[in-house]
C-alpha positions in Angstrom: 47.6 73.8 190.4 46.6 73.8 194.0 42.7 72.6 194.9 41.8 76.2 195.2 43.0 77.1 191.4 41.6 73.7 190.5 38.1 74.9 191.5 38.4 78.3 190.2 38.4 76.9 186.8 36.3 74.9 187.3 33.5 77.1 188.7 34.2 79.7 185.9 34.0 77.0 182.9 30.7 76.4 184.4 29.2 79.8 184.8 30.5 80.2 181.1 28.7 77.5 180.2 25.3 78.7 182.2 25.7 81.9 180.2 26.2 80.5 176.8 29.5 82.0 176.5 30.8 78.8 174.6 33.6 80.1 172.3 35.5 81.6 175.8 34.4 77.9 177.5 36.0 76.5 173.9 39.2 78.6 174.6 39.4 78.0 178.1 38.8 73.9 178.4 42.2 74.2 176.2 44.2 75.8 178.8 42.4 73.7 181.4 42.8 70.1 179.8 46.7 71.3 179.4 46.9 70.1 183.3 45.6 66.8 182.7 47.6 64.1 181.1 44.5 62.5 178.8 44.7 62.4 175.5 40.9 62.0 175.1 40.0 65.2 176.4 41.8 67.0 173.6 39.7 64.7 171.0 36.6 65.3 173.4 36.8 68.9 173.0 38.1 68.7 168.8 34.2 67.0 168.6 32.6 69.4 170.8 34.4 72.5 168.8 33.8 71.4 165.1 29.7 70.8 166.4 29.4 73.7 167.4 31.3 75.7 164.5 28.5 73.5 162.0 26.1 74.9 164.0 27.2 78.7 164.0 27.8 78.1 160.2 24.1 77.1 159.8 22.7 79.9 161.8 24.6 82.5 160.3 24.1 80.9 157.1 20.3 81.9 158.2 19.0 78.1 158.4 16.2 77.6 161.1 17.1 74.5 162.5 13.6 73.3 164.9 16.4 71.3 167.1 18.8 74.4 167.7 18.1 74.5 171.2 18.2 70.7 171.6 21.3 70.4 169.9 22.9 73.8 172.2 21.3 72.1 175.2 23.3 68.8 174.4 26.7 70.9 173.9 26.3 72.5 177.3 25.4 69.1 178.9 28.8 67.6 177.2 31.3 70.4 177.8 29.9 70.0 181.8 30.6 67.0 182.1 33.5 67.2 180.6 34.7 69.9 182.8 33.8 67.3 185.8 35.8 64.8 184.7 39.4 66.8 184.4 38.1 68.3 187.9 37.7 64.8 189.0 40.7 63.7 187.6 43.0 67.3 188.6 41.8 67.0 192.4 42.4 63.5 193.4 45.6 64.2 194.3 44.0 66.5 197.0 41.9 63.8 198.0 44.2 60.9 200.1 40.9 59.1 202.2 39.2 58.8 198.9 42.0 57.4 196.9 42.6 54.9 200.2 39.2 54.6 199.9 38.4 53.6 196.1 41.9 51.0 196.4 40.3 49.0 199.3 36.7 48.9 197.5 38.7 47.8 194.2 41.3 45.1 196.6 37.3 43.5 198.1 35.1 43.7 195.4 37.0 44.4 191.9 37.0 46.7 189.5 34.0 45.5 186.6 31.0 46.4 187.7 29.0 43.7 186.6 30.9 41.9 188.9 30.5 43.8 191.9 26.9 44.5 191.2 26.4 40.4 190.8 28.7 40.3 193.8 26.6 42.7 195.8 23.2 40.8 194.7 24.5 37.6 196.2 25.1 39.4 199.4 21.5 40.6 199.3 20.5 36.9 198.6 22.4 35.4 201.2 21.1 38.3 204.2 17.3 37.1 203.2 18.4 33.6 203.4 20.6 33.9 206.8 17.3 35.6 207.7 15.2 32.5 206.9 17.0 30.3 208.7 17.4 32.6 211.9 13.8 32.9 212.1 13.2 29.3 212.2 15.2 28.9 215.2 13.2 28.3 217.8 15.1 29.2 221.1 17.6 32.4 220.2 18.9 34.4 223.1 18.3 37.5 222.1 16.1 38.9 219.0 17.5 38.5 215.6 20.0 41.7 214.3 22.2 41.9 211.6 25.9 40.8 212.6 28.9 42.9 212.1 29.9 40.8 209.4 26.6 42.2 207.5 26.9 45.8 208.6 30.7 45.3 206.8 29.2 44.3 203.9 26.7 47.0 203.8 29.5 49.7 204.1 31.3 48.0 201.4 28.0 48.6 198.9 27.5 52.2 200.4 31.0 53.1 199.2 30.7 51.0 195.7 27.3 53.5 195.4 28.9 56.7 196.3 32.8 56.4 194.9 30.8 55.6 191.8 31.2 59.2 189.4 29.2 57.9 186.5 26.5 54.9 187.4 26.2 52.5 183.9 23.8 50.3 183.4 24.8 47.4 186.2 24.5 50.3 189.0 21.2 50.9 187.4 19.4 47.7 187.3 21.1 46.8 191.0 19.3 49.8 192.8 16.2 49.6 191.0 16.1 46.1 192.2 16.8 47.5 195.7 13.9 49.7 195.2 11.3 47.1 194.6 12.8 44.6 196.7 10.5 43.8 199.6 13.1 41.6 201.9 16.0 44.8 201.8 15.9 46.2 205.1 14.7 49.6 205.0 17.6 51.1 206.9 20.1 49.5 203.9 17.6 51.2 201.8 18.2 54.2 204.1 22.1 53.5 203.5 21.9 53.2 199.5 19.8 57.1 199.8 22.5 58.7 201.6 25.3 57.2 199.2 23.3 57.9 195.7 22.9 61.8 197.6 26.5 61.7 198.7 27.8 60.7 195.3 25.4 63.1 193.3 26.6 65.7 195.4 30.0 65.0 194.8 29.4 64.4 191.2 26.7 65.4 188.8 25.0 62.4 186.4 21.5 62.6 185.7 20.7 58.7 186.8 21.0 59.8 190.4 18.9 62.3 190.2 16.0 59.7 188.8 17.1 57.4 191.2 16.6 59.8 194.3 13.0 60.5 192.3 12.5 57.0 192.7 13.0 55.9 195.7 10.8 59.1 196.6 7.9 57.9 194.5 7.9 54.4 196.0 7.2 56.3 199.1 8.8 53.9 202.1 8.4 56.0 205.1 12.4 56.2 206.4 13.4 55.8 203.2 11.0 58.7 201.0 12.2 61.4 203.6 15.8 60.6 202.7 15.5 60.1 199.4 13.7 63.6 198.9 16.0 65.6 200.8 19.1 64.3 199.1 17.1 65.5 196.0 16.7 68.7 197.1 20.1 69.3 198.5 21.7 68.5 194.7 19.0 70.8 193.1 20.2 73.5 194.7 23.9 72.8 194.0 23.3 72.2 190.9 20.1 74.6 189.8 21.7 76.4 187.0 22.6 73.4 185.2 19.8 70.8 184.9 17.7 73.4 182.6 19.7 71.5 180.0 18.7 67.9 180.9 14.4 67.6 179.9 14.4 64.3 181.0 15.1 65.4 184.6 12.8 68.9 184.2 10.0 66.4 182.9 9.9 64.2 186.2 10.6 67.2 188.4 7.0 68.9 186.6 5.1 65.4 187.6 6.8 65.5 190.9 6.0 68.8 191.8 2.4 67.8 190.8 2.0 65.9 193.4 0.6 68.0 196.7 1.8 66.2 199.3 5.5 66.2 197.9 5.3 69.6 197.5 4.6 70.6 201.2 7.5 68.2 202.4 9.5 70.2 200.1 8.6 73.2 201.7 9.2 71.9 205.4 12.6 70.7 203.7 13.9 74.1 202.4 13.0 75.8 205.9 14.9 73.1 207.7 17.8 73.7 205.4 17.4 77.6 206.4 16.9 76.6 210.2 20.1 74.4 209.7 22.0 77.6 209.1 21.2 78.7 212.3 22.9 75.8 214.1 26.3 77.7 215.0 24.1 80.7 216.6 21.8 78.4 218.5 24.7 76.7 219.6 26.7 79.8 220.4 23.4 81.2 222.4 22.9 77.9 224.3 26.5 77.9 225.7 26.2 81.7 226.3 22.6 81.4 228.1 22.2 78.1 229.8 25.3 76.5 230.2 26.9 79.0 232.4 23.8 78.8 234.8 24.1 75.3 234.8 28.0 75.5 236.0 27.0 77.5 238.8 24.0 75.1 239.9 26.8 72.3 240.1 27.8 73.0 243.8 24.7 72.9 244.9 23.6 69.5 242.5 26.6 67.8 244.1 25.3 69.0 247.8 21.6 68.0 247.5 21.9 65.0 245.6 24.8 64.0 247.8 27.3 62.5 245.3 30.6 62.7 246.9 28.4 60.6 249.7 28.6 56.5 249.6 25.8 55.2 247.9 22.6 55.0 249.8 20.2 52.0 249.8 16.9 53.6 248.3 15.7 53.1 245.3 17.6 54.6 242.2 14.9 55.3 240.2 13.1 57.5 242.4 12.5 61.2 241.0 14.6 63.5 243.6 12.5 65.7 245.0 15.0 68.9 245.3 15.8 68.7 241.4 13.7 71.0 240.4 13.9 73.6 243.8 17.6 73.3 242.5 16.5 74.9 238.7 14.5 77.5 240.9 17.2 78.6 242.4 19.1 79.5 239.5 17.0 82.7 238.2 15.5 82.0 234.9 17.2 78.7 234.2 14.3 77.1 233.7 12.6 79.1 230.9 16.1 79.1 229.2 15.7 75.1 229.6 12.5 75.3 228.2 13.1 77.8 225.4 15.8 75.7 224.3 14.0 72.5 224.7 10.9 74.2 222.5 12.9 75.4 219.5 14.4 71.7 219.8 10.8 70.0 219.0 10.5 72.9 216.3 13.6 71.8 214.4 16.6 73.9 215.8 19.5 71.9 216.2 20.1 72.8 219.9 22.5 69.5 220.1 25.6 70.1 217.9 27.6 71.1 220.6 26.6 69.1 223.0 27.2 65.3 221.2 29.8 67.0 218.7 32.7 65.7 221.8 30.8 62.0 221.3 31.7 61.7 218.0 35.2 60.3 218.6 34.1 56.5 219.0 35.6 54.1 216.5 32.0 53.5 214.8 32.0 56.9 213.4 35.4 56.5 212.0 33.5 54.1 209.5 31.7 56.8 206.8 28.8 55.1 206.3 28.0 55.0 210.3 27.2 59.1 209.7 24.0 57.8 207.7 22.5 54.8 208.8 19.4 55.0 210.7 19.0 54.6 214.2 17.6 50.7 215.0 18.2 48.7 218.0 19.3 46.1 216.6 22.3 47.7 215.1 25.0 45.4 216.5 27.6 48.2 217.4 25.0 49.3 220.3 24.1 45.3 221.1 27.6 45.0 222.9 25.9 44.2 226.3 26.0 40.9 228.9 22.5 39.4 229.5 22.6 40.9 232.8 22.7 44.2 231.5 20.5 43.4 228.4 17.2 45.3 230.3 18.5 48.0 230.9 20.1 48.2 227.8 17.1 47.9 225.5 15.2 50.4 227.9 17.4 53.0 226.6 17.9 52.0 222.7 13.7 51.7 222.6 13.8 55.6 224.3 16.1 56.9 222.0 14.0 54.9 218.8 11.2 57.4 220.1 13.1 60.1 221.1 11.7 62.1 217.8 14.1 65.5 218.8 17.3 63.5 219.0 18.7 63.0 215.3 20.1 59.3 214.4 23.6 60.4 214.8 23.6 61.8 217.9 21.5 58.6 219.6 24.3 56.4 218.6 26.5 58.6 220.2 24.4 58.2 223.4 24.1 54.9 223.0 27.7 54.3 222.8 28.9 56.4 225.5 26.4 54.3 227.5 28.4 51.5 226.7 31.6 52.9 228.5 29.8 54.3 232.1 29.7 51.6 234.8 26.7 49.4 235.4 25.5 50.6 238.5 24.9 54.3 236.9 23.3 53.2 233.9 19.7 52.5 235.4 19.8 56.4 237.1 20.8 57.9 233.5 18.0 55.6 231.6 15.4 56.8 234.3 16.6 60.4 233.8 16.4 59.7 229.9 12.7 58.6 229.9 11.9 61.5 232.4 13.5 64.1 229.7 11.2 61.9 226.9 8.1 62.0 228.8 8.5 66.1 229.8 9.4 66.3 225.9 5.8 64.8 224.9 3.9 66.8 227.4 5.3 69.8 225.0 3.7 67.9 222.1 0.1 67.6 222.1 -1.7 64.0 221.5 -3.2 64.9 218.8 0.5 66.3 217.2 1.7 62.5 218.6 -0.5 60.9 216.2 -0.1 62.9 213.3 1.5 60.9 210.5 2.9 64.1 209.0 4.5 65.3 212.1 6.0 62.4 212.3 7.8 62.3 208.9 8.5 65.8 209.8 10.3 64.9 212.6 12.3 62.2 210.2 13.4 65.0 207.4 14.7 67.3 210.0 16.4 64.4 212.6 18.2 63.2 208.4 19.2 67.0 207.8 21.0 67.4 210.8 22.5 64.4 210.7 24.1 65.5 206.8 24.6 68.9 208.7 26.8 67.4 211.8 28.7 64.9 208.5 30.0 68.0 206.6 30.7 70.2 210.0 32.5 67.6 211.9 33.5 64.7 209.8 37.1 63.9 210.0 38.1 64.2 207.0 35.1 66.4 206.0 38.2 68.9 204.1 37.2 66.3 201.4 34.0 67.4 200.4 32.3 70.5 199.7 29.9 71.3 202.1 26.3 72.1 200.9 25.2 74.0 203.7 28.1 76.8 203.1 26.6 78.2 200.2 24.4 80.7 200.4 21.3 80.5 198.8 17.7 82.8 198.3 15.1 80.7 197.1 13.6 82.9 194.7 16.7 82.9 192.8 16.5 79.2 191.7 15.5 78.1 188.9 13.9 74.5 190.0 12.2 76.4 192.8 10.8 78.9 191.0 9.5 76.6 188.3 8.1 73.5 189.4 7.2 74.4 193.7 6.7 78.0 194.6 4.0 79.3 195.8 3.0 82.4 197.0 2.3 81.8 200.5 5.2 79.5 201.3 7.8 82.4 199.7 6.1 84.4 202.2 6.6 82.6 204.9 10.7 82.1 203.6 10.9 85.7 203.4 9.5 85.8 207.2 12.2 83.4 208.0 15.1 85.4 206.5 13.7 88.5 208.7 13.2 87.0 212.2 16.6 85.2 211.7 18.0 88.6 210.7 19.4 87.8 207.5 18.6 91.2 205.9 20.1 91.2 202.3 18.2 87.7 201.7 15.1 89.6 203.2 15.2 92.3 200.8 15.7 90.0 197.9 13.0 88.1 198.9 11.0 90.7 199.2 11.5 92.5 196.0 10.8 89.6 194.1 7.7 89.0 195.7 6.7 92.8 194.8 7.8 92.0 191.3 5.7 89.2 191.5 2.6 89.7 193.0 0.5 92.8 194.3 2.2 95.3 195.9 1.6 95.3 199.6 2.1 98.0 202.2 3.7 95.1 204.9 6.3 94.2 201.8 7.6 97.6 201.5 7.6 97.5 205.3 9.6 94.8 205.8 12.4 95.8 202.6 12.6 99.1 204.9 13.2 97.7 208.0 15.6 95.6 206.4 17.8 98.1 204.8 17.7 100.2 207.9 19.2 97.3 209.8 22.2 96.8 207.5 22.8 100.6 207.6 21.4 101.7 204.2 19.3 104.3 205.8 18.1 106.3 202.5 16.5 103.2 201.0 15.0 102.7 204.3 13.3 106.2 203.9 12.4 105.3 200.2 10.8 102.3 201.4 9.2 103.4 204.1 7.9 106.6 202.3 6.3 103.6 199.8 4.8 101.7 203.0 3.1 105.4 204.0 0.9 105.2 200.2 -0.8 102.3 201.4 -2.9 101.4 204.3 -0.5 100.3 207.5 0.2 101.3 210.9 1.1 105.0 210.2 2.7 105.8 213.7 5.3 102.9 213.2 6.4 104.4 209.8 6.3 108.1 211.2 9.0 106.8 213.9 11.1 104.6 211.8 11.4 107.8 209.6 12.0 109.8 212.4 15.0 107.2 213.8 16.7 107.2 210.0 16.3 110.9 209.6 18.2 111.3 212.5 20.5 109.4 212.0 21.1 111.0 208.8 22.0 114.1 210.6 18.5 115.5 209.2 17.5 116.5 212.1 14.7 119.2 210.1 13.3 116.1 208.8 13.2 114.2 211.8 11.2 117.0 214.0 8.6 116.7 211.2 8.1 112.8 211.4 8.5 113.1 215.2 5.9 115.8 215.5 3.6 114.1 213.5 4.2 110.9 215.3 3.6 112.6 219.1 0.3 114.7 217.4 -0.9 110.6 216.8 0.4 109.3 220.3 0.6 112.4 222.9 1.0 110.4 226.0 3.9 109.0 224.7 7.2 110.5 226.2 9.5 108.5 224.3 8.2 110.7 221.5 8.5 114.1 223.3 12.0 112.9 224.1 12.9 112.2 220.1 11.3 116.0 219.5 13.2 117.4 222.1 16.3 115.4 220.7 15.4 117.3 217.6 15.4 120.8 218.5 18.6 119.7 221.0 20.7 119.0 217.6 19.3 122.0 215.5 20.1 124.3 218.5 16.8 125.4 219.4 17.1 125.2 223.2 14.4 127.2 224.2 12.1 125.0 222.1 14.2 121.5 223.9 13.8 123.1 226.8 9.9 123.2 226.8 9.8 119.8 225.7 12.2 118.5 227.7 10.2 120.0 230.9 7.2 118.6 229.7 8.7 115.1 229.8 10.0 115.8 233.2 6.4 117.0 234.5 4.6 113.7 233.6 7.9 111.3 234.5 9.4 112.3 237.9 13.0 112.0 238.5 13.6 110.6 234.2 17.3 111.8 233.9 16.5 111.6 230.5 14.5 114.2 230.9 16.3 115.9 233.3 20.1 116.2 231.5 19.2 118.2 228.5 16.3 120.2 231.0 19.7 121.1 233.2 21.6 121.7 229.9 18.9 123.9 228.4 18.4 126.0 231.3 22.6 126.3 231.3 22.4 128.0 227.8 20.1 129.8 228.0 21.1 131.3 231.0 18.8 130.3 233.4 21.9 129.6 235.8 19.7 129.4 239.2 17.6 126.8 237.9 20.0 124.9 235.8 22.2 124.7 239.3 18.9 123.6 241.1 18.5 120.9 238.3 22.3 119.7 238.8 21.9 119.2 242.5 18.7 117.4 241.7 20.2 114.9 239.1 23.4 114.0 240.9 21.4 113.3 244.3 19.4 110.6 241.9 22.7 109.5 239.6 24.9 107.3 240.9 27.8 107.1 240.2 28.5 110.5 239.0 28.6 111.1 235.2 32.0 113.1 234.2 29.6 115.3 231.8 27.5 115.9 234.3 30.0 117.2 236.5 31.5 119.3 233.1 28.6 121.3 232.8 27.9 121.7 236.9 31.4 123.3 236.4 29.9 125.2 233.7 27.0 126.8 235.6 29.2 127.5 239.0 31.5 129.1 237.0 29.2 131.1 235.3 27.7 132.2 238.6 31.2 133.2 239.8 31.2 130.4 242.1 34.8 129.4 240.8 36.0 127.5 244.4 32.4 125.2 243.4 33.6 125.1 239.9 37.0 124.0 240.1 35.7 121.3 242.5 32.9 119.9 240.0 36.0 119.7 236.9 38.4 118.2 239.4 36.1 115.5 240.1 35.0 115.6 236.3 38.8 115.0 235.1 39.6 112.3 237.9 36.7 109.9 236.5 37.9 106.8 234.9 34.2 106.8 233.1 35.7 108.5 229.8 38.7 109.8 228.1 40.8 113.0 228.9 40.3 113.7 225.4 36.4 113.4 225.1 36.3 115.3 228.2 38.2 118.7 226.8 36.2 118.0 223.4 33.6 118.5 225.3 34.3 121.6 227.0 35.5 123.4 223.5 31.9 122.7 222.2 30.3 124.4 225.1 33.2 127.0 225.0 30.1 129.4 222.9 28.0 129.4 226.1 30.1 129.9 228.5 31.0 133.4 226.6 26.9 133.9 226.1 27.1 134.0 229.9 29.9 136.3 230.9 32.6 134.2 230.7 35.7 136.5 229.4 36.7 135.2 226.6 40.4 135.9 227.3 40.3 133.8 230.4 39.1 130.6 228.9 42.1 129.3 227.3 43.6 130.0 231.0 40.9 128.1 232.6 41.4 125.0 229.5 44.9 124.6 230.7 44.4 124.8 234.2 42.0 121.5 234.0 44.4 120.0 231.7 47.8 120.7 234.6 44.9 119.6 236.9 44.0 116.3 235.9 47.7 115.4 234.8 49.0 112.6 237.1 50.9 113.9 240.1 
């Protein structure tokens, strides 16, 4: 079976499972266990199959068993993770870096895990002590930081954590230890998170889900955020199944009692929703900014002189033509600034941008795509004493630099490494510029704000799982959370233990101004299912169908939205719009008529009404619209093409050719329907010499297609006979355009 086919099954024993379709799960494991060679699944699945025959026996027997639900419960729990096991066991074939992976933990640390965890606790031991004895040195040359030879070992443990599939007892009493330990450094506590998350992720067992509910109760700021988000990432892969665990339900209900978890769950679910958006942020930035910034490069290289030898003033100095440069790029700024506001709000305007900086050798270790950013981390200590200064200038900017996820600063920091000493001070200067123009955006009192701060912690950790699933290289591996689509009011653990009203409000605002429709409708339903009906809900569902094209359920909607008290002119034009688009154009007048009654001044109105009797054929009726539009806006050709076209058929030839003359001396360049039905009215008037001229010039226009063209003139074909034409000539006349405009 290929990965694909693995997963299939997989998936499909599952939703069996969630659907308490056991005797086809019962039937299907068999086919499914067939592709593994262990002998204990077919025992596994004898036990699980004579259970749950005793227990059909019973209840058709008519026996109320009080544990019937416990006992299904446990049967569900056991055929899942016994599916997980032959999928772990079918799809490691598929999985090469892992298998290389698990052989070298084995070949350094064993396979028993009492040993390694005894093995690991010495190495826990022996950091405090080195610690000890490194801080009763008296003269060091630089302050104390873990050595590679410790950052080694901590990889070693992070992989022992996450290649683990089923933690036992040793793994158990080692992390809780880690927990509670008050000499652990918090970004190995940081490490231990991301690994627990990772392997949770990659493999379901209960313990990791108390452990991640652990480390968030013991509330170690760093630590908690990471903990809490790796929590929430696996409760939405796996919401369907933990229903069957009530150990993990139970401490999910105390959790959610807690208020201040539950609104850093909130600000975690939209940042997995903003996260979504990273490819389109990214896709806008390169469209709108970096384009602009290519063509301000000339003139960067000119002012700032850098194909000049160096000049003896002082480096650091703020140029004073930098930002007349940005001026005179039209509207690069703002885009600057947008992009530099929706940064401090959580959009990941970065990916791009460092996703090129990801090819150092430190991010070829796995464990490097989690750890925290710290100065002290010895990869980004690599510098001489004479370029120690400026070196720690930089790592204490980026320590700060709150919009910059952990990642991405060590990719800075790294690349800073490579770029000759005599540029780094101009880059740091730059660097702490950027910093400082980034905290004027953030008020002083949002600076000290504790929770903004671990804000900015939750969404800097997202991105940095978001840019280790995108761009990891060997990401093929693992299944990336943030491809599956999910609507929060469809989950189970969301809807049970943290919703609230308000909040799945504001998700459902989220899912519209990012233009996600279908989850907006969804969203929106439920929270009319849910709660009082409200005139903005039915609104909003409206909107949202019409944008994905289902226009009668946008009527039905919006026919809802009318019953209740909301802005009535908005609904009378949305109406209008669908209608029309419908091709009900009798409809359309109405809601348009009723609309321009509310809002007279308004010629975009008199325009859709005119529009109106234009499609039902009514063109005396366009007309007098039409003329009224053209009364109060002068020289609108919006007004004046179907006034021209009006007057045309219905015969007012004089005026319709005095309308022409006026629109082409204001239209520029000439349109080829414009020039059609000039052709129309001089050859109406017997001006043929004027006519022949107007469809020459009408047929040599590269503005649209031959074949549009003599469409075109068939549909009018009605009018030109209403106005004298003979009949017999114009199949004459059709061909002559067509000989005409043929290529010579």
């Amino acid at each position: 079976m290929t990965r694909e086919e693995i997963d299939q099954r997989y998936y499909r024993l599952c939703e069996n499972i969630y659907e308490h379709r056991i005797k086809s799960v019962l039937d299907e494991f068999t086919q499914f266990i067939r592709f593994s060679s262990k002998m204990d699944f077919y025992y596994q699945l004898e036990t699980l199959t004579d259970n749950y025959k005793t227990l059909l026996r019973y209840v058709y027997d008519g026996y109320k068993d009080p544990q019937q639900s416990v006992i299904l419960n446990n049967l569900s729990a056991s055929l899942l993770g016994m599916a997980d096991e032959i999928r772990s066991v079918l799809i490691m074939p598929f999985l090469p870096v892992r298998k290389q992976e698990t052989w070298s933990l084995n070949h350094k640390l064993g396979e028993d895990p009492m040993t390694v965890s005894a093995h690991i606790d010495d190495i826990f031991f022996k950091r405090e002590l080195d610690r000890l004895i490194e801080e009763s040195e008296v003269k060091q040359e630089r302050p104390a930081g873990p050595s590679s030879r410790l950052t080694s070992e901590m990889d070693s443990i992070f992989h022992w954590i996450w290649l683990s599939n089923i933690y036992g007892e040793y793994h158990i009493d080692l992390i809780r230890k880690i927990i509670q330990s008050e000499t652990v450094e918090w970004h190995d506590k940081c490490l231990i998170v991301s690994a627990i998350s990772l392997s949770l992720l990659d493999y379901f067992d209960i313990r990791k889900f108390l452990l991640l509910i652990e480390f968030s109760e013991d509330r170690q700021d760093q630590v908690y955020q990471r903990a809490l988000t790796g929590l929430l990432l696996a409760l939405i892969v796996y919401d369907k199944r933990i229903v069957f665990y009530p150990e993990l339900t139970e401490k999910l209900d105390l959790l959610s009692r807690d208020e201040n978890i539950g609104k850093d769950i909130e600000l975690i679910l939209l940042q997995l929703l903003m996260a979504r958006e990273t490819e389109k942020i990214n896709r806008e930035f390169e469209k709108e900014v970096l384009p602009e910034m290519k063509k301000m490069m000339p003139k960067i290289e000119d002012k700032l002189q850098l194909n000049q030898p160096e000049e003896e003033e002082d480096m650091e100095g703020k140029n004073p033509g930098w930002k007349d440069l940005v001026d005179e790029v039209p509207g690069l700024f703002e885009k600057i600034e947008k992009f530099s506001r929706m940064q401090i709000e959580g959009a990941d305007v970065f990916m791009s941008t460092f996703q090129l900086l990801k090819r150092f050798d430190f991010f070829n270790t796995m464990s490097n795509w989690f750890v925290p950013f710290y100065p002290q981390h010895p990869e980004i200590n690599k510098t001489s004493r004479e370029g120690e200064e400026i070196n720690q200038r930089l790592l204490e900017s980026l320590s700060k630099a709150f919009y910059i996820c952990n990642s991405d600063k060590y990719s800075f920091a790294l690349n800073f490494q490579a770029i000759p000493p005599q540029q780094r001070s101009m880059i740091v200067t730059n660097f702490e510029a950027e910093f400082a123009q980034m905290q004027e955006m953030v008020s002083e009192e949002q600076m000290l704000d504790q929770s903004l701060q671990s804000n900015a912690i939750f969404t800097q950790y997202i991105q940095d799982l978001y840019r280790f699933f995108k761009i990891f290289p060997s990401k093929e591996e693992f299944e990336d959370p943030f491809q599956r689509k999910f609507i929060f009011s469809g989950l189970y653990f969301y809807k049970t233990f943290f919703e609230k009203e308000g909040f799945t409000e504001r998700l459902a605002s989220f899912y519209l101004e990012k233009e996600h429709y279908n989850e907006t409708i969804e969203i929106y339903q439920y929270l009319l299912g849910k709660s009082t009906p409200r005139g903005e809900y039915y609104e909003k569902i409206a909107y949202a169908f019409q944008k994905t094209g289902q226009l009668k359920k946008a009527i039905e909607y919006y026919k809802k939205a009318e019953l209740f008290d909301t802005d009535r002119l908005w609904i009378l034009k949305k109406l209008g719009w669908c209608s029309m688009k419908l091709k009900d154009y009798t409809a359309a007048l109405d809601y348009f008529r009723e609309a321009a009654n509310l809002q007279p001044e308004d010629l975009n109105l008199q325009s859709q009404v005119g529009q109106c009797y234009l499609n039902l054929k009514d063109f005396e009726q366009a007309l007098q619209v039409y003329s009224k539009v053209g009364f109060y806006s002068s020289g609108n050709l919006k007004a004046l093409r179907p006034i021209a076209y009006c007057q045309f058929v219905t015969g007012k030839l004089n005026l319709a050719e005095a309308t022409y003359r006026e629109i082409f001396e204001i239209a520029s360049p000439d349109s080829p329907y414009d020039l059609m039905n000039a052709g129309h009215v001089q050859l109406c008037l017997k001006n043929r010499r004027k006519a022949a001229a107007l469809y020459n010039q009408c047929f040599s226009t590269k503005l649209a297609r031959k074949e549009d063209l003599i469409a075109a003139f068939d549909e009018d074909i009605p009018w030109l006979i209403k106005n004298g034409l003979n009949p017999d000539e114009i199949p004459l006349i059709r061909d002559y355009l067509l000989f005409q405009s043929d290529p010579s």
